[in-house]
Every structure is written in C-alpha cells, then in structure tokens.
C-alpha positions as CSV (number, residue, x, y, z in Angstrom):
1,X,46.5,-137.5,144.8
2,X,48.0,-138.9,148.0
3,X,51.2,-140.8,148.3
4,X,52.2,-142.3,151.6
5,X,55.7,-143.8,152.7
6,X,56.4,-146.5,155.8
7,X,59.7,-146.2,158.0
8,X,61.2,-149.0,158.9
9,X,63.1,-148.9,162.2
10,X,66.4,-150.0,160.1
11,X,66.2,-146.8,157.7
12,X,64.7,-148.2,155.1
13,X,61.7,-146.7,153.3
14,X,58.9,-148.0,151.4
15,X,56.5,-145.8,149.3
16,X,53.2,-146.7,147.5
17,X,51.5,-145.8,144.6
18,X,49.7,-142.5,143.8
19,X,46.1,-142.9,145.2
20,X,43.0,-141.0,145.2
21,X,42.1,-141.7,148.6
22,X,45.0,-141.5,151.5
23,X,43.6,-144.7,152.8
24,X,44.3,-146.5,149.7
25,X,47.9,-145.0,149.6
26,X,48.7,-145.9,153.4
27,X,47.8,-149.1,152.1
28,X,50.0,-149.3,149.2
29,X,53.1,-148.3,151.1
30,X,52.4,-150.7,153.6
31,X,52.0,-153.5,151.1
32,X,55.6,-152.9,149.5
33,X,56.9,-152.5,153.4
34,X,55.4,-155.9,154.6
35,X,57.8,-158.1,153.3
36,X,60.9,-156.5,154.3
37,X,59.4,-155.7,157.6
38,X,58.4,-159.1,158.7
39,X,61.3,-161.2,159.8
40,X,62.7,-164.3,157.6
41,X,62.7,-167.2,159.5
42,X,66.5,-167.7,157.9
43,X,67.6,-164.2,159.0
44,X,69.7,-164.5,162.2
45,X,68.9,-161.8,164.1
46,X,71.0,-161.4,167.9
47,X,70.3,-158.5,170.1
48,X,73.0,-159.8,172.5
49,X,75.9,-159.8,170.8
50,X,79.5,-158.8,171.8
51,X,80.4,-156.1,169.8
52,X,82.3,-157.7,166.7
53,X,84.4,-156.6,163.1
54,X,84.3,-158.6,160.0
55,X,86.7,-158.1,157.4
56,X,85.5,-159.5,153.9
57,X,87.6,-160.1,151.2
58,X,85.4,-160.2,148.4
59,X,88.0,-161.1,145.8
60,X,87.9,-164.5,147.0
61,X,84.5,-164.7,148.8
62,X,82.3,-162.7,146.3
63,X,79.5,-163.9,147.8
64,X,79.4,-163.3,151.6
65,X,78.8,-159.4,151.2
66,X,75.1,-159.9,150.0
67,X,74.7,-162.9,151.8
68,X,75.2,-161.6,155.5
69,X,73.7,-158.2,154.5
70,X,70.4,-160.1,153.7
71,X,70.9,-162.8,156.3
72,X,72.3,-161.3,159.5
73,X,70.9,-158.3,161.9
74,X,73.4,-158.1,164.4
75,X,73.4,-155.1,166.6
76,X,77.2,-153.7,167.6
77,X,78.8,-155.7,164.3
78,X,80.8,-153.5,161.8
79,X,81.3,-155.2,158.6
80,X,84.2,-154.2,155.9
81,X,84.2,-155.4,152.4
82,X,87.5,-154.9,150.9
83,X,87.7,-154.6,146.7
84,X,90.6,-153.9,144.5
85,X,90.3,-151.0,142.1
86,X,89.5,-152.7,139.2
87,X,86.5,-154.7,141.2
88,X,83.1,-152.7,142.1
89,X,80.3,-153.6,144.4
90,X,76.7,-152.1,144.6
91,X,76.5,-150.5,147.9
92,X,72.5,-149.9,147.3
93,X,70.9,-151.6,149.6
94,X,73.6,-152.2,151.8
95,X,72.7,-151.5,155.9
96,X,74.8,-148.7,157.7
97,X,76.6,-151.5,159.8
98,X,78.7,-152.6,156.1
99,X,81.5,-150.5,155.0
100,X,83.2,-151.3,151.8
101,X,86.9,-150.4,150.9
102,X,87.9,-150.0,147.6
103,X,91.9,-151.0,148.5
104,X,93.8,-147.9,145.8
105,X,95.4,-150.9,143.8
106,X,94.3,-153.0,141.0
107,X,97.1,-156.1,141.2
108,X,96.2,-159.6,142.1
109,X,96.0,-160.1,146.0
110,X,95.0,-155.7,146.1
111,X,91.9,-156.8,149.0
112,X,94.6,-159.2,150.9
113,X,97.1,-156.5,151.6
114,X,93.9,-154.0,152.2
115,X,92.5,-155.8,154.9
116,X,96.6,-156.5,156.0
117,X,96.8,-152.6,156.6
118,X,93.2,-151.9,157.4
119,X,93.6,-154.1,160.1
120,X,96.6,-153.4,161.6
121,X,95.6,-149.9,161.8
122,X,92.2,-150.8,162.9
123,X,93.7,-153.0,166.0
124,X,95.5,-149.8,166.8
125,X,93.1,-147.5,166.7
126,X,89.9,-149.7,168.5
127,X,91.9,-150.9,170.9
128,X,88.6,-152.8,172.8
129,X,87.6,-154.8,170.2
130,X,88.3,-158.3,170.7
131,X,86.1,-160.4,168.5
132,X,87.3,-160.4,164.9
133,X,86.8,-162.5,161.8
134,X,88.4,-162.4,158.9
135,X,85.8,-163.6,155.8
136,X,88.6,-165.3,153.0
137,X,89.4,-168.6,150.7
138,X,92.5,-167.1,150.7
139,X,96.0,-168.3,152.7
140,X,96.7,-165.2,154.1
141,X,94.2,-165.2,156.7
142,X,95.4,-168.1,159.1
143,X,98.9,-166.1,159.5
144,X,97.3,-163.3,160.1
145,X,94.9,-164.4,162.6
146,X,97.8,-166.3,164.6
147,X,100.0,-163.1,164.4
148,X,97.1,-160.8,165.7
149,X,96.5,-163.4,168.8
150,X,99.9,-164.1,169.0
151,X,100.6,-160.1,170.1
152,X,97.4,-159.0,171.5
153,X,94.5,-160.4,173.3
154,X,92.1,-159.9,170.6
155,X,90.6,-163.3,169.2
156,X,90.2,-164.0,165.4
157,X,88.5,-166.6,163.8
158,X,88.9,-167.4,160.1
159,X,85.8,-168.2,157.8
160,X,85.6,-169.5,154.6
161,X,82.6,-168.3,153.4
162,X,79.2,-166.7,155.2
163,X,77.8,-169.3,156.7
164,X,80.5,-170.2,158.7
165,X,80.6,-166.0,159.9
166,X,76.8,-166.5,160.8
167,X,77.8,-169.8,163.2
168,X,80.7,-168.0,164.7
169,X,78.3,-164.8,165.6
170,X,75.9,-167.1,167.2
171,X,78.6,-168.2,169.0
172,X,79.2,-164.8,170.4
C-alpha cells in the first residue's frame, strides 16, 4: 500500500488515500491539495508589502480572525488575535504569520486592555515598525491610535471589521 503527501510552499500538507499503486496515491494527495493550492480569485495576495502588525480584538470583531486568515497572504504581516480567558479560539489551521493572545483575565473589556499593553510593549520593543492597525468595534481604539501617532512616528489606522484591514493593506 502506498500513501503519498503534497507540500505546499505555506506548510501545509495534504495526504491521500491508501492505494495499491503509488501512481494512484500521488494522485490522491494531489486531489485533496488542488484546491488549497490554487489561488481564490477573492484571496488578496501582496508580495510587496511594507512590513505591517494587526492587532484583533476578537471580543468585538469575532469574525476577522478567520476571515483574513482565509482571505489575505501577505508576506512581512504579523497578525495578533487578543481573547479573554473565558473566550477560546481554534488555532488549527491558522498560518504561522497569526499569533493569538489569550489576555490572563476573564472581565468584560479583558482583549482591550491586552492589546493596550501588548502594544505598548510591542511599540517599545520593534521599534521600526510603522504601519499598525488596530482590528475593533470597540471605542478604545481611536484614543489609542491618536496617542500612538501623537508620540511616535508610527501610523495606525483603525478598522472596523476585515474588510476594511484588507483595503488598508492594499493600500500599503
């Protein structure tokens, strides 16, 4: 019995069924690859992208996590997804470029103050980074985007939801 597995250049891996022939198993893997390999026409992907950080607050955009993992292949973009304790989020199939935070508090607004700290921390450890968004419904966000432009150079845009995150990349 052969078994054969394809290797996409993103990590992922695709494995057929158990075949008598390894023909027949090359052919089964690459049948379950082919249609994560092949590019949707409604996945953005941009090789020339500035390098760029995304902070999600999926408290109040549930959402955005899955849809710019399945939507977006952006070369140099870090995303963080930020979850309260008492919140979970299936990290399966989620690309290397997606980090997700589970903020150590289980009280309403928890993934605000996360990505409050996170950030700040973040803006003084990668100094270079200048393209930020921060991914929220909530009010926080426009305070903390004028405060971060107010005292550095870095530039921060505020999204609503992912769509809006996908026109501002293209944007970069």
């Amino acid at each position: 019995m052969f078994v054969s597995t394809v290797h996409l250049c993103d990590g992922r891996q695709f494995s057929g069924e158990r075949m008598l022939r390894k023909k027949d198993a090359e052919m089964m893997a690459a049948a379950a690859a082919l249609p994560h390999a092949v590019p949707d026409p409604t996945h953005l992907v941009l090789r020339n992208a500035k390098y760029a950080y995304v902070f999600i607050d999926t408290e109040n955009v549930p959402t955005a996590i899955n849809t710019l993992s399945s939507k977006v292949s952006v070369p140099g973009v870090k995303y963080f997804a930020f979850h309260s304790q008492n919140t979970t989020i299936d990290t399966t199939d989620l690309p290397d470029s997606f980090k997700v935070v589970a903020v150590p508090s289980a009280l309403k607004d928890a993934a605000d103050v996360g990505i409050l700290l996170y950030l700040g921390r973040f803006l003084h450890k990668f100094n270079p980074v200048s393209n930020i968004a921060l991914v929220t419904s909530d009010h926080f966000a426009e305070v903390a985007a004028q405060c971060v432009m107010g005292w550095s150079d870095k530039q921060v845009k505020v999204c609503r939801d992912a769509e809006s995150v996908i026109e501002w990349l293209k944007t970069l």
